[in-house]
C-alpha positions, 0 to 999 in steps of 0.5 A: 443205874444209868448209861454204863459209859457215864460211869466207865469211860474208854480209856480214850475219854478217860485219859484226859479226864484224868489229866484234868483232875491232876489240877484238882485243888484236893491233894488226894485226887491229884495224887490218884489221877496223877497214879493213874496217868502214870500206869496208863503210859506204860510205854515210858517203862519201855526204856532201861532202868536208868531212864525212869529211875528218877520216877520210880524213886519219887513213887517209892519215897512218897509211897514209904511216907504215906503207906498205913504201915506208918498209921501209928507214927502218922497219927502220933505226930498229928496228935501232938501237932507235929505234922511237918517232921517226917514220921520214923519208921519202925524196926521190922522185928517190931512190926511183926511182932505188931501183926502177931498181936492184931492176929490173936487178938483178930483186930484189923486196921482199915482204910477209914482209919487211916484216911486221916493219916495216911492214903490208903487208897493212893498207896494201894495205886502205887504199890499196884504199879511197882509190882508190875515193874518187879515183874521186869529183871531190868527193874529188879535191882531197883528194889533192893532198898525196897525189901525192908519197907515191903514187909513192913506193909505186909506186917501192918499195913491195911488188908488190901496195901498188905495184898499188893505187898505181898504181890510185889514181893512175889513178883521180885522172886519171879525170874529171881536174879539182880545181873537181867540175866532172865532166868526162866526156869531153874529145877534145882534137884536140892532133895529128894522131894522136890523133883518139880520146883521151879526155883526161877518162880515161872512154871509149874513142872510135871513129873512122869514116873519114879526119878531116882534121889542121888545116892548119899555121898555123891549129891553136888555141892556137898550135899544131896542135890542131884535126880537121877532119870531112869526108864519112864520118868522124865520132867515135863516144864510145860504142857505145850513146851516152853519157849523164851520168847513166850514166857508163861504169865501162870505164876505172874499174879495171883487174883484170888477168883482167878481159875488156872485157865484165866491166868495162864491163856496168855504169856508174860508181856514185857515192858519193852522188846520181847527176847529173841528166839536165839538169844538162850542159855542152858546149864546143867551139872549132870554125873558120868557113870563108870559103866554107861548103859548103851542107849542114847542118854536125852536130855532135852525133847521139844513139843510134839505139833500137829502130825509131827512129833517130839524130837531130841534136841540135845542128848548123848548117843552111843557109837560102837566101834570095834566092839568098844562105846563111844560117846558124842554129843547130837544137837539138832538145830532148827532144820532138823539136821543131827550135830555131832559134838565130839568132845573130851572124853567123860570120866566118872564124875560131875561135869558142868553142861551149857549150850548158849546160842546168840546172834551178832545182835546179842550182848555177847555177839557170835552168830550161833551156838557155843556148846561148853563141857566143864572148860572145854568149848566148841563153837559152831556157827550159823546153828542154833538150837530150837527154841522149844522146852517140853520135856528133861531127861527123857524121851517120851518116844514117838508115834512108833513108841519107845515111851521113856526108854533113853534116861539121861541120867544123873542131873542137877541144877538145870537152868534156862536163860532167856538171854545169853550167857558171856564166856565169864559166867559159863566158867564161872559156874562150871567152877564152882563148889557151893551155891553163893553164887547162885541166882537166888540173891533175891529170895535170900535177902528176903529171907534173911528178913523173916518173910517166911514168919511175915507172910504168915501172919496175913493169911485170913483175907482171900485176896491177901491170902492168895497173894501172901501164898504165891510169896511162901510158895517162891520162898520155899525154893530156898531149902533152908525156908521149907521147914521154917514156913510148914512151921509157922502155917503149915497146918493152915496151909493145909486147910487151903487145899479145901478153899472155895477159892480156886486160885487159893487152893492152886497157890496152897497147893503149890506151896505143898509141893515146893515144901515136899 
């Protein structure tokens, strides 16, 4: 009842309110006013990481004392009047084995509990915020001491701090590397089955028609990483094209009353300057066949526009040459003008792809494009490539037709950064044989701590449940979690796909195509 104003002040009148309330004599308040002034001025997380790591240390290590994962050792301290030692924290192991235990025998801990021990409601603030910064790759590598602790709240800590967890988590594996490389999307074609993984964690690809498996024996990587495009199939990463300057907030949070359309209206907003347009990276592998068919070979294909259709942006074309195929590489830039790459000639086998486009301004400075094949480079200056993703391995033809008649082939491990790659690193992916150098570190390390078990066990509450999902769905880009995770909620997962919850039959959903 009453004026709603009384009650929800603009952020204007609220802001001050607040910085009053950092004077209250209740530490509680203090602590909450003090949160929220802190989430408000967002734009002191605009600098590098170095610059506000001092805060985000003070906001961990309160959070790590206070959070209700602690009630146990809180509350036993204050029974046996030992309130000013610090309380220890319990081994992971022991903690989930706690959340088993809660799970079977349906106890939940709540905040009221907890209130005399720990603060509930102020953690809840800190975890809100430190999931936000998760989202930023500059902030990401202030997390690694973090991990542990996370999980140790999803185990035991109350459904809603659980929920922020979880969210926190999910968002480390959103864009998942420690180097800021921006890794913006990674279709990694580890199986057979899963075709439209996104293992950088941003998009939700579609796939057209029936990509071929590699054949046994011819995978990269000693193993069967590797889809083979043939006429009518193709990837689409985003219904209206992906750019890296516009990175899509889909998969950024996980609102269990949230539908598709609330998420995905606006792209990611980074703290900060958003990347430039011609700062992006593109790697492949892709399999040069011993008898290539004579038709142009598409790999990448911008977005149709308004009475202009889709064009091949990158793709080999075949030239005939007194009754002999030749093989070059187009590139067309920005002004629709057809780049001829004459490279090393292709034998049969893997060769390693990147296309890295820069400016002066760059980390790596060079104005334009350096287009590498394995340890061979061209560098072709003042020409870049448009910043436009739609479809891979394909062409979806044009207004004229020739829907799908130019599959590229055999691919694997195709990646977009949206920043650019130096020299170093282009060779040292092209040189390598295994995946231990691959920019999955974070999903690794929180693999490695049982997640997979942990994140299972907080599957009942909606708003917990969604975001716990969106977590397992990020894991199982990982191939050594998929049959670990159906194991332990498979069965439960399944069930989801009929929630009344639109987002958590979206994240149940997700989670079954990573699993394949």
């Amino acid at each position: 009842s009453g004026d709603p104003s009384t009650f929800s002040p603009p952020r204007d009148a609220f802001e001050p309110y607040l910085e009053s309330l950092v004077k209250d004599q209740d530490d509680n308040m203090r602590t909450i006013a003090s949160l929220l002034l802190t989430m408000f001025q967002e734009s002191k997380f605009h600098y590098p990481a170095v610059e506000i790591e001092t805060t985000f240390r003070s906001i961990l290590e309160w959070w790590m004392v206070n959070t209700t994962a602690q009630y146990e050792e809180q509350r036993e301290l204050v029974e046996n009047q030992l309130e000013d030692e610090t309380a220890p924290r319990r081994p992971l192991p022991e903690l989930l084995q706690l959340a088993i235990t809660r799970k079977r025998e349906q106890i939940a801990l709540t905040s009221m509990e907890t209130m005399q021990y720990c603060a509930p409601h102020e953690c809840v603030l800190a975890l809100s915020l430190l999931s936000r910064l998760a989202l930023e790759p500059k902030f990401k590598a202030l997390f690694k001491d973090a991990v542990e602790p996370l999980l140790g709240c999803v185990c035991a800590g109350i459904w809603p701090e659980a929920r922020e967890a979880a969210a926190t988590l999910a968002n480390l594996m959103w864009l998942p590397d420690w180097k800021e490389e921006k890794l913006v999307c990674w279709l990694k074609f580890d199986s057979p089955n899963c075709i439209v993984v996104d293992a950088a964690n941003c998009l939700l690809p579609v796939k057209t028609g029936n990509p071929k498996p590699v054949d046994m024996g011819k995978g990269m990587y000693k193993s069967m990483w590797g889809i083979e495009f043939v006429e009518g199939s193709c990837i689409t990463l985003h219904p209206d094209g992906l750019r890296t300057t516009h990175i899509p907030g889909t998969l950024a949070s996980a609102p269990a009353l949230d539908t598709l359309a609330c998420t995905s209206k606006k792209p990611y907003a980074w703290l900060g300057s958003e990347p430039d347009s011609k700062h992006f990276t593109i790697t492949c592998w892709f399999y040069w066949p011993a008898s290539p068919s004579p038709v142009d070979k598409v790999l990448i294909q911008t977005s149709p526009k308004p009475k202009s259709p889709p064009i091949a942006s990158l793709y080999i074309e075949c030239e005939e040459k007194e009754d002999q195929h030749e093989w070059v590489w187009i590139l067309v830039d920005r002004s629709d003008v057809k780049r001829v790459i004459r490279t090393p000639r292709l034998m049969q086998g893997w060769h390693s792809l990147a296309v890295v486009s820069s400016t002066r301004n760059s980390k790596y400075p060079f104005d334009g494009t350096k287009f590498f094949l394995d340890e061979w480079k061209v560098e072709l200056k003042h020409v870049w490539m448009p910043n436009d993703f739609h479809v891979i391995g394909n062409s979806t033809g044009t207004y004229e037709g020739g829907e799908g008649k130019k599959p590229f082939g055999l691919i694997t491990d195709f990646r977009i950064y949206a920043s650019t790659l130096n020299d170093t690193a282009i060779k040292a992916i092209a040189q390598s044989t295994d995946t231990e150098s691959h920019p999955d570190e974070i999903v690794r390390m929180i693999a490695q701590m049982d997640a997979a078990t942990i994140l299972a066990q907080r599957l009942d509450v909606p708003d917990t449940a969604s975001e716990c999902l969106r977590a397992l769905g990020s894991l199982a880009t990982l191939a050594s979690q998929r049959a670990k995770i159906y194991s332990v909620c498979g069965r439960e997962v399944l069930r989801m796909l009929d929630s009344p919850h639109p987002m958590i039959k979206r994240q149940a959903a997700r989670l079954m195509t990573n699993l394949a």
